[in-house]
C-alpha positions as CSV (number, residue, x, y, z in Angstrom):
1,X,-33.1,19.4,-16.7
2,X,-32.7,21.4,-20.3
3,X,-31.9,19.2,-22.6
4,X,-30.2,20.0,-26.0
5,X,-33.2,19.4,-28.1
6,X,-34.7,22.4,-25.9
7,X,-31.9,25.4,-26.5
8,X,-31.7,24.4,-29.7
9,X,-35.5,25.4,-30.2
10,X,-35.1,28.2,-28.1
11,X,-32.3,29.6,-30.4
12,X,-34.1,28.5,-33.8
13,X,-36.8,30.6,-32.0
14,X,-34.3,33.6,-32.6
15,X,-34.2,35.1,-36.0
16,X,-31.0,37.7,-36.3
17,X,-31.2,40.5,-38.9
18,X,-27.7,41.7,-38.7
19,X,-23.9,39.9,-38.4
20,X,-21.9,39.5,-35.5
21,X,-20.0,42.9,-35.4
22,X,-23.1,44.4,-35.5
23,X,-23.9,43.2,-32.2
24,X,-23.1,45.9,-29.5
25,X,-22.1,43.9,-26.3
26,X,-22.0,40.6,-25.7
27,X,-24.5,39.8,-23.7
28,X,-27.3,40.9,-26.3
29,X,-27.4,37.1,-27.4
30,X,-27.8,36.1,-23.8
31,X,-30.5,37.8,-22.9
32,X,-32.4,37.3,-26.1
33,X,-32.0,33.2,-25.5
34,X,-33.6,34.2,-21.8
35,X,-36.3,35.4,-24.1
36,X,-36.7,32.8,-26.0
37,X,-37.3,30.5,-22.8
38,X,-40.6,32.8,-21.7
39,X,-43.7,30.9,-22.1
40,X,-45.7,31.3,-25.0
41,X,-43.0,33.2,-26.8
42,X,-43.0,32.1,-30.6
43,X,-40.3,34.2,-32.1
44,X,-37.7,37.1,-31.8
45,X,-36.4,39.2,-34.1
46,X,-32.8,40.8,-33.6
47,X,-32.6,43.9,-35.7
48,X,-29.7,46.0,-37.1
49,X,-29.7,48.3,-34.4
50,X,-29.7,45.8,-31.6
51,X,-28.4,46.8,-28.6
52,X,-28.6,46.5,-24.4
53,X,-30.1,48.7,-22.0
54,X,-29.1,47.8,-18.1
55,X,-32.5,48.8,-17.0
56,X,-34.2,46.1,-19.1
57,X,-34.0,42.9,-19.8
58,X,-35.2,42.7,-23.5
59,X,-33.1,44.8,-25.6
60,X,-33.8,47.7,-28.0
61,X,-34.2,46.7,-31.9
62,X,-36.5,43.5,-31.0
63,X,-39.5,42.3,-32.1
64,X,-41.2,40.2,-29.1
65,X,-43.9,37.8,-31.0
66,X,-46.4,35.4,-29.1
67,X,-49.9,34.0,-29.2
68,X,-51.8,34.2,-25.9
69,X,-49.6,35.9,-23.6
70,X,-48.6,39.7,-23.1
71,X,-45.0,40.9,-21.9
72,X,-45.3,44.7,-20.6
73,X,-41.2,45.1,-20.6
74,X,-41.4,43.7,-23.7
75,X,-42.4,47.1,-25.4
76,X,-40.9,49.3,-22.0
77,X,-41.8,52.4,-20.3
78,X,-42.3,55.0,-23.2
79,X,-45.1,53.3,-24.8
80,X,-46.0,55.3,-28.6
81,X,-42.2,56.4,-28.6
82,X,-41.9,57.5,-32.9
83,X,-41.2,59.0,-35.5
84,X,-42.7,61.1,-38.1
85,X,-41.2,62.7,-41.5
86,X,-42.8,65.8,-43.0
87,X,-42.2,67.2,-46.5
88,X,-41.8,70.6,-47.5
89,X,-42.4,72.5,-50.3
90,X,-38.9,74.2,-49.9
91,X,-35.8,74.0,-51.1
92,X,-33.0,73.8,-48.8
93,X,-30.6,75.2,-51.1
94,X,-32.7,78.2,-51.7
95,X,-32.8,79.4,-48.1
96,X,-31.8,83.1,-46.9
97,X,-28.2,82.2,-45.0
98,X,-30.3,83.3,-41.5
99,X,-33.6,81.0,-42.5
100,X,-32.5,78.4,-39.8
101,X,-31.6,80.4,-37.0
102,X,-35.2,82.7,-37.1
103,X,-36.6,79.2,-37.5
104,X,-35.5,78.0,-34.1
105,X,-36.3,81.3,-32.7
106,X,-40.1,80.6,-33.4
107,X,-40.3,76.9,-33.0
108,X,-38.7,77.4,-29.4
109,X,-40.7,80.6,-28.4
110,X,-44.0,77.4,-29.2
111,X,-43.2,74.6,-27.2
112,X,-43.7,74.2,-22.8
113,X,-40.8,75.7,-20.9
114,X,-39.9,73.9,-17.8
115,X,-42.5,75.9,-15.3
116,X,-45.4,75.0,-17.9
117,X,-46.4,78.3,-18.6
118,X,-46.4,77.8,-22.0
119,X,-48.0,74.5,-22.1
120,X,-51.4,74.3,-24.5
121,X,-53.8,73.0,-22.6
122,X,-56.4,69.9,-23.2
123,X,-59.6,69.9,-20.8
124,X,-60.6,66.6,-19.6
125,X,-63.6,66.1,-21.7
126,X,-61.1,66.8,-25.2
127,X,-58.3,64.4,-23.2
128,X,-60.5,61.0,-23.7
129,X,-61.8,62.0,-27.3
130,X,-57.7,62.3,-28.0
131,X,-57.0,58.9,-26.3
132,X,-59.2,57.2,-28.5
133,X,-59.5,58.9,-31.8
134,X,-55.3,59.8,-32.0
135,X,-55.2,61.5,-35.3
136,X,-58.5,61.7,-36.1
137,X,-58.7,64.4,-33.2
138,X,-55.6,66.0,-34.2
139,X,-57.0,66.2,-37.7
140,X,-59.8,68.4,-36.2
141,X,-57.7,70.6,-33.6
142,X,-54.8,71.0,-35.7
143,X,-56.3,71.7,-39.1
144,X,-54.8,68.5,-40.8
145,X,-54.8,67.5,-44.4
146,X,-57.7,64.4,-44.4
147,X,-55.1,62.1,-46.0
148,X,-52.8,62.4,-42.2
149,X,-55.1,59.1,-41.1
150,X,-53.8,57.0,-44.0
151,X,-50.0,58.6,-43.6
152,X,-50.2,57.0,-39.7
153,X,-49.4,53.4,-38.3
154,X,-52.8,51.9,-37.7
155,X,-54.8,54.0,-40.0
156,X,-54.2,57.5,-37.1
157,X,-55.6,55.1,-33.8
158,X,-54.3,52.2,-32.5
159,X,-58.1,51.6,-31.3
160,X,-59.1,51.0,-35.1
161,X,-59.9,47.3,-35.2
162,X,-60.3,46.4,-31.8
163,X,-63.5,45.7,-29.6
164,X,-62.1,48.4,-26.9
165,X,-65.0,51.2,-26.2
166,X,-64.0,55.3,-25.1
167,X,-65.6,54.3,-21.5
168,X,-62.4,51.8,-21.3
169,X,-60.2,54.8,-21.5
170,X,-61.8,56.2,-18.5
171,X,-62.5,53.2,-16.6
172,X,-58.4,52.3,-16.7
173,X,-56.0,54.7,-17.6
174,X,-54.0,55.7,-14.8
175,X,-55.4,59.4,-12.8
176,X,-51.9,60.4,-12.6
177,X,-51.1,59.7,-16.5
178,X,-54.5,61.7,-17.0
179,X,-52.9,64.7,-15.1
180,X,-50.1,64.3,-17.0
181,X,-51.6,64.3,-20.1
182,X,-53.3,67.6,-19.3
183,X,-50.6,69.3,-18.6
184,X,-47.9,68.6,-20.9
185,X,-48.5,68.5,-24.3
186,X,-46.0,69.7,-27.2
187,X,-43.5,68.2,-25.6
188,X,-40.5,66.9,-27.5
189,X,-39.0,65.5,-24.0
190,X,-35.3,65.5,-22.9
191,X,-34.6,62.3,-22.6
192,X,-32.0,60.2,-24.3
193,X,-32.3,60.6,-28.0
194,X,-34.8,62.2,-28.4
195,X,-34.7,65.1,-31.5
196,X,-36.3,67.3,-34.1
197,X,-34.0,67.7,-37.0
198,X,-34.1,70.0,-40.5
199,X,-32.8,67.8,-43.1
200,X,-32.1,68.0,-47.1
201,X,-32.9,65.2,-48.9
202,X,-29.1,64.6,-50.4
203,X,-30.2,62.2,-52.7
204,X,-32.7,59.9,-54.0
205,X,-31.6,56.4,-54.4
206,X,-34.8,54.8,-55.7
207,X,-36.0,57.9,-58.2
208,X,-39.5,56.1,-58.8
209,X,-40.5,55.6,-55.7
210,X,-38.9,58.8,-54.4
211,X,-41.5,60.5,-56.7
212,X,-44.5,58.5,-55.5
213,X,-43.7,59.4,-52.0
214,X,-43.3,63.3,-53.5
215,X,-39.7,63.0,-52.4
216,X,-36.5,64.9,-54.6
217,X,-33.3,66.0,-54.3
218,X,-32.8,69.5,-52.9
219,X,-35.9,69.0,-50.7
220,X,-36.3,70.5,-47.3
221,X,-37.9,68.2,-44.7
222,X,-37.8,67.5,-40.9
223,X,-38.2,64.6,-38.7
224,X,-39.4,64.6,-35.1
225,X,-38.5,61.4,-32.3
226,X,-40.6,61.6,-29.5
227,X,-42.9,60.1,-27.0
228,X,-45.3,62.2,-24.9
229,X,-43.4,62.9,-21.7
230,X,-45.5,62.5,-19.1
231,X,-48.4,60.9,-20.2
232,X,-46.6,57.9,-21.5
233,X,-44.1,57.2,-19.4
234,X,-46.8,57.0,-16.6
235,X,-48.3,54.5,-17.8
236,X,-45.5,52.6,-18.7
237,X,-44.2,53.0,-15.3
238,X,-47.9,51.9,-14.1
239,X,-46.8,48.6,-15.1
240,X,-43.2,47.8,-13.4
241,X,-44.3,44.7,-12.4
242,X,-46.3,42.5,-13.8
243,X,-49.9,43.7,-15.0
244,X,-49.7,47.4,-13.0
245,X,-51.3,46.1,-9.5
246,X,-52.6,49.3,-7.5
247,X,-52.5,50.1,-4.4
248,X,-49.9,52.0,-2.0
249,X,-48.7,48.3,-0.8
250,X,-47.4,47.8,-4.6
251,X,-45.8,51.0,-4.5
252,X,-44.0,50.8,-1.4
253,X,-42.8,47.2,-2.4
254,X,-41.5,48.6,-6.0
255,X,-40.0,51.4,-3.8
256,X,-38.1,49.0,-1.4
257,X,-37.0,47.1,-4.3
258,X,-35.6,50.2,-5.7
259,X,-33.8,51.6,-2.5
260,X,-32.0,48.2,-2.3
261,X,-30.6,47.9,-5.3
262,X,-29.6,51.7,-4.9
263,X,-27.6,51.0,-1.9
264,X,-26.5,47.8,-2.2
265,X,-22.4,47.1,-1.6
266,X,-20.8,47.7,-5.0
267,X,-17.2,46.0,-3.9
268,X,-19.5,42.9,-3.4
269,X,-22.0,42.6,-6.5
270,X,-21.3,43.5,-10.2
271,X,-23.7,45.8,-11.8
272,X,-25.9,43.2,-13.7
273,X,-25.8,40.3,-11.0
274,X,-27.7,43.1,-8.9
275,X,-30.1,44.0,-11.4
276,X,-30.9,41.0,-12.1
277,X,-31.5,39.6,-8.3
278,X,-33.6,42.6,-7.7
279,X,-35.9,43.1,-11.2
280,X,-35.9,40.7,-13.5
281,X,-38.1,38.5,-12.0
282,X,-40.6,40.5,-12.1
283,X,-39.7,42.7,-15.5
284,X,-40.4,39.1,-17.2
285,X,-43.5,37.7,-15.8
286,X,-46.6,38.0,-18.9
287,X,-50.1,38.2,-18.3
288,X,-52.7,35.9,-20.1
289,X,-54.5,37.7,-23.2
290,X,-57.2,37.0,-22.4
291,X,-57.2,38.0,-18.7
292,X,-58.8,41.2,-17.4
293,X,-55.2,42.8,-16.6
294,X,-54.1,42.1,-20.2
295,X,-57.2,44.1,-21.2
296,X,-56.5,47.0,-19.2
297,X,-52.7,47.0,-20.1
298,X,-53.6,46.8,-24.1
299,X,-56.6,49.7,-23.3
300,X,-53.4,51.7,-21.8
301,X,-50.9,51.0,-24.2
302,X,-53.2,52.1,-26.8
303,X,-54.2,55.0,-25.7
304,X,-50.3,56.0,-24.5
305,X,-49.6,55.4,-28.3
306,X,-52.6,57.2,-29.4
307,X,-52.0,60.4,-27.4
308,X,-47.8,60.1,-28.7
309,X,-49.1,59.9,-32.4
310,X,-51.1,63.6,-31.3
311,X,-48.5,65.0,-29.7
312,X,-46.0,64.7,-32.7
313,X,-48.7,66.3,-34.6
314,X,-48.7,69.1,-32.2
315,X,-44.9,69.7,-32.8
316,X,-45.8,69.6,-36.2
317,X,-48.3,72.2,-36.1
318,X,-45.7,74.6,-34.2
319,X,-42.9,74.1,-36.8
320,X,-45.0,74.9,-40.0
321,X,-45.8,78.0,-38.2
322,X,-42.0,78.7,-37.4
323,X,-41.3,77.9,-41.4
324,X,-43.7,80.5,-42.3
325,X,-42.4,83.2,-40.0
326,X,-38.9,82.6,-40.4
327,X,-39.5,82.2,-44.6
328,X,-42.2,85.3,-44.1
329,X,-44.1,83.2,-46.4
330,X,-47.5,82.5,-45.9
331,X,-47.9,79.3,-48.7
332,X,-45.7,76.8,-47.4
333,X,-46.8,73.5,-48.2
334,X,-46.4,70.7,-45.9
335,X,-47.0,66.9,-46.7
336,X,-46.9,64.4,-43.7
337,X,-44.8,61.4,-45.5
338,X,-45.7,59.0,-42.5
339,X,-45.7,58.5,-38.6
340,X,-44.8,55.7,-36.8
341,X,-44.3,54.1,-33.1
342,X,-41.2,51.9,-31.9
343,X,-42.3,51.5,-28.6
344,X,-45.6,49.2,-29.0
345,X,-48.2,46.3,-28.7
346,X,-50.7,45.2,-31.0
347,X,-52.3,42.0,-32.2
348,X,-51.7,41.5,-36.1
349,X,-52.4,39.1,-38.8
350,X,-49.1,38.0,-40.2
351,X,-49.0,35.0,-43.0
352,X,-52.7,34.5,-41.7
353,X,-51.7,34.0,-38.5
354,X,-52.7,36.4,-35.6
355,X,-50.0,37.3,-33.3
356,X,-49.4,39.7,-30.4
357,X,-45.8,41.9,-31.9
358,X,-43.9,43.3,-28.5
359,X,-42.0,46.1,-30.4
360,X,-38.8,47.7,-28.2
361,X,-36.4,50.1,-30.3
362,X,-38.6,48.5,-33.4
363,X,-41.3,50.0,-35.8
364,X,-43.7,48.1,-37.5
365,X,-43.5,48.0,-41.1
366,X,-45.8,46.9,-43.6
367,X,-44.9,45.4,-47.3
368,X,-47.2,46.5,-50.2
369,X,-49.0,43.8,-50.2
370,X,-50.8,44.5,-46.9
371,X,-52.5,47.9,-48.1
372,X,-55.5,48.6,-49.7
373,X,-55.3,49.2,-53.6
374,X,-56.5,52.5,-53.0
375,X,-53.5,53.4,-51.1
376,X,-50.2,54.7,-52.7
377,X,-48.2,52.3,-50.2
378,X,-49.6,49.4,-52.0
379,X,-47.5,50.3,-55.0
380,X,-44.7,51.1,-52.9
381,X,-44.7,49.5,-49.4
382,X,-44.7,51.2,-46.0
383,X,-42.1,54.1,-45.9
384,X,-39.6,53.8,-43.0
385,X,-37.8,56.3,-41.1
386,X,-34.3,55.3,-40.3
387,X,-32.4,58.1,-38.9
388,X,-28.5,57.7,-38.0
389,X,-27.2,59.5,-34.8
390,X,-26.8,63.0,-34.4
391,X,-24.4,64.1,-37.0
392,X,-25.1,61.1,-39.2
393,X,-27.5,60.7,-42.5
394,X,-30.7,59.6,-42.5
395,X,-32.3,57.5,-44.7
396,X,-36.2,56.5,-46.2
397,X,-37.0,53.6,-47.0
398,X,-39.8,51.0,-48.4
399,X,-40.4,47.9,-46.7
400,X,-40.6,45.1,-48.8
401,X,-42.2,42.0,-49.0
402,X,-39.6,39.9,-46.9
403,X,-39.9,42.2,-44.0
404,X,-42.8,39.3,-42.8
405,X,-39.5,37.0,-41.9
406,X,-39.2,39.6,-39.3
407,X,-42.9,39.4,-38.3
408,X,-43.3,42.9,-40.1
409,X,-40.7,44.6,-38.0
410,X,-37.6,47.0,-38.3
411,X,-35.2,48.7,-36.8
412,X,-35.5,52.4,-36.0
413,X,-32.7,54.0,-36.7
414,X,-28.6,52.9,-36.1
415,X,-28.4,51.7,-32.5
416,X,-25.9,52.4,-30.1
417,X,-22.6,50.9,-30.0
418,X,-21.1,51.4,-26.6
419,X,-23.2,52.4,-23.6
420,X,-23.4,55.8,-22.1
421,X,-21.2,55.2,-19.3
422,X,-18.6,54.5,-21.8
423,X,-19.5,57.2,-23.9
424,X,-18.8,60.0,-21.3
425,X,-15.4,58.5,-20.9
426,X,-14.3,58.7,-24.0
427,X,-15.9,61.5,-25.3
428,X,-16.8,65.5,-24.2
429,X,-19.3,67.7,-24.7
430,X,-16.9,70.4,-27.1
431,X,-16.1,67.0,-28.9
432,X,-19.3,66.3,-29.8
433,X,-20.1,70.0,-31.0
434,X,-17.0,70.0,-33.3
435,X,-18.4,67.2,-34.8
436,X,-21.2,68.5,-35.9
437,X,-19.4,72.0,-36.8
438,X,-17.4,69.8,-39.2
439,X,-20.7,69.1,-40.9
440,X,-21.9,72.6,-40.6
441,X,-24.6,71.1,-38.7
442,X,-26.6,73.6,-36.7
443,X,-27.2,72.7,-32.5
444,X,-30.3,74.0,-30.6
445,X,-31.1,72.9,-26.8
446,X,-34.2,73.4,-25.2
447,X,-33.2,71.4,-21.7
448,X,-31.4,68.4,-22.5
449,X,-28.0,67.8,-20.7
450,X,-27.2,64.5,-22.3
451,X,-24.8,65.3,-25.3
452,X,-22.2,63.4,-24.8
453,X,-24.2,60.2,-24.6
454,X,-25.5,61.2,-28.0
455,X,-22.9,61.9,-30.4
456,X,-22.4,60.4,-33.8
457,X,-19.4,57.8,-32.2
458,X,-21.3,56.5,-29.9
459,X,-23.8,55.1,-32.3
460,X,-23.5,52.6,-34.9
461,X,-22.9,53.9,-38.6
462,X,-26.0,54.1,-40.1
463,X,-24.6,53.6,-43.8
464,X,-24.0,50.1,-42.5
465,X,-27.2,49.6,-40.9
466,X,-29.1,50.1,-43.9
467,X,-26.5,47.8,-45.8
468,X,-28.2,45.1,-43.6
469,X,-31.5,46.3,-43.8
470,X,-31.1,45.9,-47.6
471,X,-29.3,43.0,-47.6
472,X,-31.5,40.9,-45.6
473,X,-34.5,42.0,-47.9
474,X,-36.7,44.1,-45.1
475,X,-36.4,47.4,-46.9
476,X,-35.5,49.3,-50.1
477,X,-33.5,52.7,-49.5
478,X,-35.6,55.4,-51.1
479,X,-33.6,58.9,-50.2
480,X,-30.8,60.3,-48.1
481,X,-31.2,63.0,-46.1
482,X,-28.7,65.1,-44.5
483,X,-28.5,67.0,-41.7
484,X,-28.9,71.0,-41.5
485,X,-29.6,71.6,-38.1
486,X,-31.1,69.8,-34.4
487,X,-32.9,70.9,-31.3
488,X,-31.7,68.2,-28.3
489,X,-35.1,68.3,-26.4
């Protein structure tokens, strides 16, 4: 019997970063109070861009915290899913009226096409080096500035600080994700919301440390969201249930599991009754930390996050190389302002406690305090990358010292309001373009199909997101940036 001692230390368990109307449907609190009922969970942190995705039980914006137990859906499928902001040394107001369209041009003509022929490709021996070292390697391959390392969550490698060896890599990591890994790399993805994005910084709202972070007003810069396509989502998928068990018998399970829920009598069961019956189950068991399958998940995870961390470096590389062709300018100079994952597990010392942080739809973010005096972030705190939907503002921020009431967590960007289903009901694919046109926002495609599902309506207003981020002390706004132009992967 549950007691009412017991949900109210489940919900006190529960530490919400946002008010009520900021929660997208109503079953967000629900779930996160099933959360909070896991073993060995200690906390959760509901962020301002909280909101529910059918396929999973633990919502995006969430920060998943316990001590000796690890929660694979807790961080989902596209583990190393980020961000990164790079500075320019253009100005946006200065550019010839065809800049953007001979940009896209050359940035397209770089990345894979759909029958891979354009693919760059890694060779197995380079693959492992990559998996461990993340931007390290992609210092050396890419022609990086040294500085890249400190400019990255986890110093460039999510490896740095752990006991795992390079032999782990190969002893573990899925064949298939290997393959995968080969073969597609570059790859911004089509999938959901996933973006590149030209942007001006509109304003700086914190002019001191704006300047530290070599950030002013008229300031071309660009922002990249991506995973890794196929690397990362293979091993994510490698572990749909429980720790990843092999073998064709756990396949063909997973895949019987999946054909009846499929075909299962709609006029009968509502959506979410059959989800649940058929995945949740399974979707919430954890794995002891210190068990051999928790080893092998964290040795994937890290390396997924590692080779996501390379691949937006990779993107990187191909845009300053579109900037200089479309500017026919030679000295461009390009600054990486800072990369980070939402999609991620790692064991961290918070308050001098150590913790494993279960990060869905969440970035880590780190207050001044926690870097080394050498490091310009210890005057500043962590920047964060907060964009709004397409069509909306972005923002930079600075995390500040409160953000460890959130066990060093934030949101990563605005957050849907509605769900897609709902989205292409309401709105059209012409809709969403004249939205943009309003703003004189330039649209690029590459494959993606999903505009509807990805217009600024359909998302919550960012302005108002960062309100609460403010408000509730995890961040400082540092600069606005608007919108000149995005490629839909």
């Amino acid at each position: 019997m549950v007691t009412a001692d017991v949900i109210d230390n489940q919900i006190k368990k529960i530490r919400y970063f946002l008010p009520d109307e900021l929660v997208a449907e109503d079953d967000a609190r629900e779930r996160l109070q099933l959360l909070a009922k896991l073993p060995d969970v200690v906390g959760l942190a509901a962020l301002p861009d909280l909101h529910v995705k059918e396929e999973n039980p633990f919502p995006t914006g969430t920060a998943l915290v316990t001590k000796n137990t690890l929660y694979p859906f807790g961080v989902g499928k596209r583990i190393g899913c980020g961000m990164r902001l790079v500075k320019t040394s253009l100005n946006a107001n200065e550019l010839p009226s065809d800049f953007i369209d001979n940009f896209f041009v050359h940035f397209k003509s770089f990345l894979p096409d759909l029958d891979e022929s354009r693919v760059p490709k890694i060779q197995n021996t380079e693959l492992y080096d990559l998996l461990y070292d993340g931007q390290k390697w992609a210092a050396q391959h890419f022609d990086r500035h040294p500085d890249e390392c400190k400019h990255t969550e986890n110093q460039g490698s999510f490896f740095k600080g752990t006991d795992y060896e390079k032999s782990d890599i190969k002893k573990y990591v899925p064949s298939d994700a290997i393959k995968g890994g080969i073969r597609k790399f570059a790859y911004l993805g089509a999938v959901g919301n996933h973006f590149f994005e030209l942007q001006k910084v509109d304003d700086t709202l914190n002019p001191e440390i704006a300047q530290k972070f070599g950030v002013f007003p008229g300031q071309l810069v660009f922002m990249i969201h991506c995973d890794s396509g196929a690397f990362s989502k293979r091993c994510g998928i490698y572990y749909n249930k429980k720790s990843g068990e092999k073998g064709v018998g756990q396949k063909l399970k997973h895949m019987s599991r999946k054909m009846g829920f499929h075909f299962s009598d709609f006029r009968f069961r509502e959506y979410n009754a059959r989800w649940n019956a058929f995945f949740n189950n399974s979707m919430l068991s954890g794995i002891s930390a210190s068990s051999e399958a928790a080893h092998r998940y964290a040795i994937i995870a890290y390396a997924a996050a590692n080779y996501c961390i390379v691949n937006r470096t990779a993107i990187t590389h191909f845009v300053e190389q579109s900037l200089r062709k479309a500017a026919d300018e030679k000295n461009i100079e390009t600054r990486l302002l800072y990369d980070v994952s939402h999609e991620t597990i790692k064991k961290e010392q918070i308050n001098g406690e150590s913790f494993w942080i279960h990060r869905n739809g969440a970035s880590a973010a780190w207050p001044a305090s926690q870097f080394k005096s050498d490091s310009i972030f210890a005057q500043t705190g962590q920047p964060l990358l907060m964009p709004g939907a397409m069509g909306q503002d972005s923002y930079i921020c600075a995390a500040q010292e409160n953000v460890k009431s959130s066990w060093c967590s934030v949101n990563h960007g605005a957050g849907r309001k509605m769900k897609k289903a709902r989205a292409k009901e309401l709105f059209t694919e012409a809709g969403v373009k004249e939205k943009l046109n309003q703003r004189k926002i330039k649209l690029y495609k590459l494959f993606s199909k999903d505009l509807v599902t990805q217009g600024p309506d359909s998302y919550k207003d960012i302005n108002s997101i960062i309100s609460n981020v403010e408000g509730f002390g995890l961040a400082k706004p540092v600069a606005r940036l608007t919108p000149l132009a995005v490629l839909k992967g």
